[in-house]
C-alpha positions in Angstrom: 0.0 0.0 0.0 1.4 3.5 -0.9 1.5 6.2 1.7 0.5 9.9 0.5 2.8 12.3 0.9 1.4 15.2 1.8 2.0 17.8 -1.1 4.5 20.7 0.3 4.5 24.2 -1.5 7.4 26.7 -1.7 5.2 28.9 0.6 5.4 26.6 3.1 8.8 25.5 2.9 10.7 28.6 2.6 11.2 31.0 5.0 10.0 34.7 4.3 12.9 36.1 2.7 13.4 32.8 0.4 10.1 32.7 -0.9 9.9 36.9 -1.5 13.4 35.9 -3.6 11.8 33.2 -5.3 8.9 35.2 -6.4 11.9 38.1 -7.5 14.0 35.4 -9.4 10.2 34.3 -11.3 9.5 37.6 -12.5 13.1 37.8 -13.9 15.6 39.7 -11.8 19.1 39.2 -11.9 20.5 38.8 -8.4 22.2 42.2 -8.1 18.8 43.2 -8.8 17.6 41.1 -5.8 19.9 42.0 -3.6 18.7 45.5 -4.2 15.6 44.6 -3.4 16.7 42.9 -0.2 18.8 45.6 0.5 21.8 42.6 0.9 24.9 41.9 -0.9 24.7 39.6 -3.7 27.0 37.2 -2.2 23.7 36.7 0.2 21.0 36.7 -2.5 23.2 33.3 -3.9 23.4 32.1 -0.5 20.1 32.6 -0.1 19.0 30.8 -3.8 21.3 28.1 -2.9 19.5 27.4 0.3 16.2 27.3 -1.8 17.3 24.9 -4.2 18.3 22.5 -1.2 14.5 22.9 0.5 12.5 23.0 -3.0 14.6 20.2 -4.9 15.4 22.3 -8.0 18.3 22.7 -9.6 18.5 26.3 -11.1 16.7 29.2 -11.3 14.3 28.1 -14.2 13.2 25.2 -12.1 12.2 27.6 -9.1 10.2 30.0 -11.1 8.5 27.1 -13.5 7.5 25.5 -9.9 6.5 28.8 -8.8 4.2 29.4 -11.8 3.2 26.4 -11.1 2.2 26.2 -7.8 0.7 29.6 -8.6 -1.6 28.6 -11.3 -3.5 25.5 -9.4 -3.7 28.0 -6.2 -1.6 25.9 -4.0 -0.9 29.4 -2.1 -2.6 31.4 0.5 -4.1 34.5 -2.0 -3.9 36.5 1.3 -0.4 35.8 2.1 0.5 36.2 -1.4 -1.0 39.5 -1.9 0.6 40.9 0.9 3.7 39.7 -0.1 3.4 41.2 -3.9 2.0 44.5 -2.2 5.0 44.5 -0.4 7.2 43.8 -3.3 5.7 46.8 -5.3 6.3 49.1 -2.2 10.0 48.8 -2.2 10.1 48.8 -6.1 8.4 52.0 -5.8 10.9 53.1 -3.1 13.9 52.1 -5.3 12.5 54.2 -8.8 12.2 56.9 -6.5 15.9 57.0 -5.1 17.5 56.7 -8.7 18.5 59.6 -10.5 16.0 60.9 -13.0 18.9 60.0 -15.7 18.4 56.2 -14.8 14.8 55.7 -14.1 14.7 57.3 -17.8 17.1 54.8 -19.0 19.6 57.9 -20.6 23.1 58.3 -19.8 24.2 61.8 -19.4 26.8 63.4 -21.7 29.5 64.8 -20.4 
């Protein structure tokens, strides 16, 4: 006879700060980008992704965010949880356009 497993989502195995990276890494940031984010080093956002490969079972990046969509998709999360946690995302990109120069939020370099 086969025991069920019970079915474990990123949400729930990844601490706080692991699973606001993973959503980061799924919407495509590079981990300088992250670690802005984070407001860390990127030494400490691949510290941190390594640390999710080991609890989620993936391999890469790719892997992560396909699971993520995934798990997204069939609404294996908490909407609440995740909506705070997107809210909270947008905040700090929001505080991060706002402390860039105008020059790089407009994508221009300056001429000397």
């Amino acid at each position: 006879m086969a025991i069920a497993l019970p079915i474990t989502n990123l949400m729930s195995l990844l601490t706080a700060q692991q699973f606001r990276t993973a959503i980061l890494v799924t919407i495509g940031l590079k981990n300088s980008e992250i670690a802005e984010f984070l407001g860390t080093t990127e030494h400490v956002v691949k510290n941190i992704l390594k640390a999710i490969y080991d609890r989620a079972g993936c391999w890469n990046r790719v892997e992560l965010a396909l699971r993520f969509v995934s798990e997204s998709e069939s609404r294996m999360y908490d909407q609440n949880k995740i909506n705070n946690e997107i809210a909270e995302l947008e905040t700090r990109a929001t505080q991060i356009l706002h402390s860039l120069p105008r020059e790089a939020m407009m994508g221009c370099r300056t001429l000397p």
